[in-house]
C-alpha positions in Angstrom: 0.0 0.0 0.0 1.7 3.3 -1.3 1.6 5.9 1.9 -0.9 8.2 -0.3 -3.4 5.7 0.5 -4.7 4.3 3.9 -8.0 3.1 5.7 -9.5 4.1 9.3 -11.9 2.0 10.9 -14.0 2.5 14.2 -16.8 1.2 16.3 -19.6 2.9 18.3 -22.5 1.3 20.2 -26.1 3.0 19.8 -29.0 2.2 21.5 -31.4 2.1 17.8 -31.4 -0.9 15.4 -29.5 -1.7 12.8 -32.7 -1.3 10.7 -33.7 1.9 11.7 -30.2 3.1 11.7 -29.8 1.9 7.8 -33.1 3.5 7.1 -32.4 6.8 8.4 -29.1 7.1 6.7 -29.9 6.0 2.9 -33.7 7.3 3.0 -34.6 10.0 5.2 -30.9 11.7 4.9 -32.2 15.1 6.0 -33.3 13.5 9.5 -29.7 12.9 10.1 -28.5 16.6 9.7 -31.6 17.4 12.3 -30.1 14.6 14.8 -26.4 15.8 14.8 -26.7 19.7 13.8 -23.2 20.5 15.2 -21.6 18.0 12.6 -23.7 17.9 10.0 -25.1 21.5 8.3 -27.2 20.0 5.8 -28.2 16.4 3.8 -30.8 15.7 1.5 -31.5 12.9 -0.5 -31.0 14.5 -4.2 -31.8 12.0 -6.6 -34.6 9.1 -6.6 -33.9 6.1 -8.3 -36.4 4.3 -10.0 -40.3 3.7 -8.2 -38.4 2.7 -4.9 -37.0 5.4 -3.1 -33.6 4.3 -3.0 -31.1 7.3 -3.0 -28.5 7.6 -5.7 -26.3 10.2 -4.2 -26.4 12.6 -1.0 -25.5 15.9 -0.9 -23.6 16.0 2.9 -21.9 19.3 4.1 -19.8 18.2 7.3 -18.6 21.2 9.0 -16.3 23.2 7.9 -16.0 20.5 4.4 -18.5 20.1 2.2 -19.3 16.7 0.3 -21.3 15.1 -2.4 -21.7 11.2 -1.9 -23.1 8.5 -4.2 -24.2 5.4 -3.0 -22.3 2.7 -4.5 -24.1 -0.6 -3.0 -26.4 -1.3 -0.2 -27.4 -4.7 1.4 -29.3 -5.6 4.6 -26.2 -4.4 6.7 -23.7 -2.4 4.7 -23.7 0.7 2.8 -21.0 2.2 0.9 -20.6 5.8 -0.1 -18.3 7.7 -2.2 -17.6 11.3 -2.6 -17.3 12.2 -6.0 -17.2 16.2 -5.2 -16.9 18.7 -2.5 -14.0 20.4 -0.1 -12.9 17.0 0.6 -11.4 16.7 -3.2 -9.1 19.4 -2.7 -7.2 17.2 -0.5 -7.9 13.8 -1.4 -7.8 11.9 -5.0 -10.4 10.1 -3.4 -12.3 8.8 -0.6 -14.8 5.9 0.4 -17.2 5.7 3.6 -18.2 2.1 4.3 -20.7 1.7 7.1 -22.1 -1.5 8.7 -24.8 -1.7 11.2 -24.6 -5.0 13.1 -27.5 -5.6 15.7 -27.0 -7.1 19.2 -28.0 -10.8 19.7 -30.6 -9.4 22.4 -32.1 -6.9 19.5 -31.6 -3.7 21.3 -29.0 -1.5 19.9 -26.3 -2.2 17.3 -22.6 -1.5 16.9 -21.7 0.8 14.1 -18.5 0.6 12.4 -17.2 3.1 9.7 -14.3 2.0 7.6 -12.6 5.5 5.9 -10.6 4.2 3.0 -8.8 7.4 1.2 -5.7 8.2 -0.9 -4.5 11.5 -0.2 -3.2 13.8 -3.2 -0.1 14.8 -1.8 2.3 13.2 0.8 2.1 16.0 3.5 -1.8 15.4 3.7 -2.7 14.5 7.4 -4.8 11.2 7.7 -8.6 12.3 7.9 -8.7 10.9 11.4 -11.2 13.9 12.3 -13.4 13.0 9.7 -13.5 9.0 11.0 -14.3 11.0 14.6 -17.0 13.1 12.9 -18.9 10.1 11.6 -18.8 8.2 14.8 -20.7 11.2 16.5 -23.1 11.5 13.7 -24.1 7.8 14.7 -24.2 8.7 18.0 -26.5 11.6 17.5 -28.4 9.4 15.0 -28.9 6.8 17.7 -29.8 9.0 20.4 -32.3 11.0 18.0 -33.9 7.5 16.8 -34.4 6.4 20.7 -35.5 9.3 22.2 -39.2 9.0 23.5 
């Protein structure tokens, strides 16, 4: 592996379901913006694929970088999403968010692990470590948002 490129990977716990946790990310992406406001100005959901409301690509703005993700596949536990424009670019040639919900054998709660895979367009680009730590308070947030009564 050439040092331009590298992968991140972390877990969080959440007290939602794996289900609803999927189902708020792909199709209700402007809930997620509402559940974690201080990392996450604005998402919507900006192209329909299809009669099933599947989306095609996000538009995210992370705070302060700005990002424009398409969905690249989706099963019942994975999703994987890649940027394809935004502040993000500037820095890196490009970048892939891989996210998988796994439920607890009890069925209350789920861990949810991001995997950050990235190559970086120049050598003295720092490893986007915050962004990894971003995406694990999103879930959090979305957890906390999806449980609360």
């Amino acid at each position: 592996m050439s040092s331009l490129t590298g992968k991140l990977e972390a877990t969080t716990e959440i007290e939602a379901s794996a289900k609803m946790f999927h189902q708020m990310l792909l199709h209700k992406p402007h809930h997620v913006s509402n559940a974690s406001p201080n990392m996450l100005e604005h998402a919507t959901n900006i192209t329909v694929s299809g009669a099933k409301r599947v989306p095609s690509s996000a538009g995210l703005i992370f705070l302060p970088k700005t990002a424009k993700e398409i969905v690249e596949s989706v099963d019942s536990e994975n999703i994987t999403l890649r940027v394809i424009e935004g502040d993000i670019l500037e820095e890196f040639k490009s970048s892939v968010v891989k996210c998988k919900a796994t439920p607890f054998a009890n069925g209350k709660g789920c861990v949810v692990q991001w995997v950050l895979e990235y190559e970086k367009l120049k050598e003295d680009i720092a490893r986007p470590e915050t962004t990894l730590a971003m995406l694990l308070e999103v879930a959090k947030d979305m957890g906390a948002h999806l449980t609360k009564p």
